[in-house]
C-alpha positions in Angstrom: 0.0 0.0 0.0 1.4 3.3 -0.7 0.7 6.4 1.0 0.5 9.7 -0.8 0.5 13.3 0.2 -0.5 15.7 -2.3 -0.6 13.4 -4.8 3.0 12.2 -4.2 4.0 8.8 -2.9 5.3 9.7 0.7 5.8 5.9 2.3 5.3 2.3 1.5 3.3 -0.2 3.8 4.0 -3.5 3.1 3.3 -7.6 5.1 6.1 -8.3 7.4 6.7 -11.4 4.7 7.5 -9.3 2.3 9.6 -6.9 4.1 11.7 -9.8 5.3 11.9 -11.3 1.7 13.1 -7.8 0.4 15.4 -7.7 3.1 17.2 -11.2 2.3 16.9 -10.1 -1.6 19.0 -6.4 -0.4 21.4 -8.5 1.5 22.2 -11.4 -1.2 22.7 -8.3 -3.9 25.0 -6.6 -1.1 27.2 -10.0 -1.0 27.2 -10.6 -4.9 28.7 -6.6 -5.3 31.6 -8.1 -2.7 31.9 -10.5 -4.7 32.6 -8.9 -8.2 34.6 -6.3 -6.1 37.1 -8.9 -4.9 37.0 -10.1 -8.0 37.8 -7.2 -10.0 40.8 -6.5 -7.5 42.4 -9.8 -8.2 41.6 -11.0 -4.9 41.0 -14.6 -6.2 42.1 -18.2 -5.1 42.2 -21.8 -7.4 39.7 -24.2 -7.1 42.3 -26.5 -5.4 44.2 -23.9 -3.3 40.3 -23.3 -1.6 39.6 -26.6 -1.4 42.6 -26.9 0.2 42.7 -24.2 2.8 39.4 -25.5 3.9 40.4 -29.3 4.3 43.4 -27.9 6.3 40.1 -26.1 8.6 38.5 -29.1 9.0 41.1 -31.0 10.3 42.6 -28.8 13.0 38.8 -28.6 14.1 38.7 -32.4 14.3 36.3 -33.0 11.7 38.9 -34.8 9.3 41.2 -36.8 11.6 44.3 -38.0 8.9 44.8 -38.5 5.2 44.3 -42.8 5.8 40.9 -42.3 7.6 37.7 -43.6 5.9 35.5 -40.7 7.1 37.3 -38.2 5.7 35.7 -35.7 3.0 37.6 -35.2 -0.4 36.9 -32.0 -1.1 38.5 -32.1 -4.1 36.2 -35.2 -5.8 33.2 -32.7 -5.7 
């Protein structure tokens, strides 16, 4: 619903849903523009070299014990 004054839209009233969902919308956009950003500044890792850094995460949290383990996750077969 918009409200007018003088024949001019003054404010918006809108569901709490979609306030939320335009919200979420503004925030994704926000990230992608980060994104390109890094991007453009050459702020960019390989494929493997993320893949990588994050196994190297994961297993001085404990969630990939050694290379011989049979519950480890290969990143790099995604």
């Amino acid at each position: 619903m918009s409200i007018s004054q003088d024949r001019r839209s003054k404010a918006v009233l809108q569901d709490t849903e979609r306030y939320e969902n335009m919200r979420n919308t503004i925030g994704l956009l926000k990230l992608l523009a980060m994104g390109e950003e890094e991007i453009r500044k050459g702020h960019t890792l390989e494929q493997a070299q993320v893949f990588q850094n994050i196994e190297k995460l994961f297993s001085s949290v404990g969630w990939i014990s050694n290379a011989h383990s049979p519950h480890i996750l290969k990143l790099d077969a995604l």
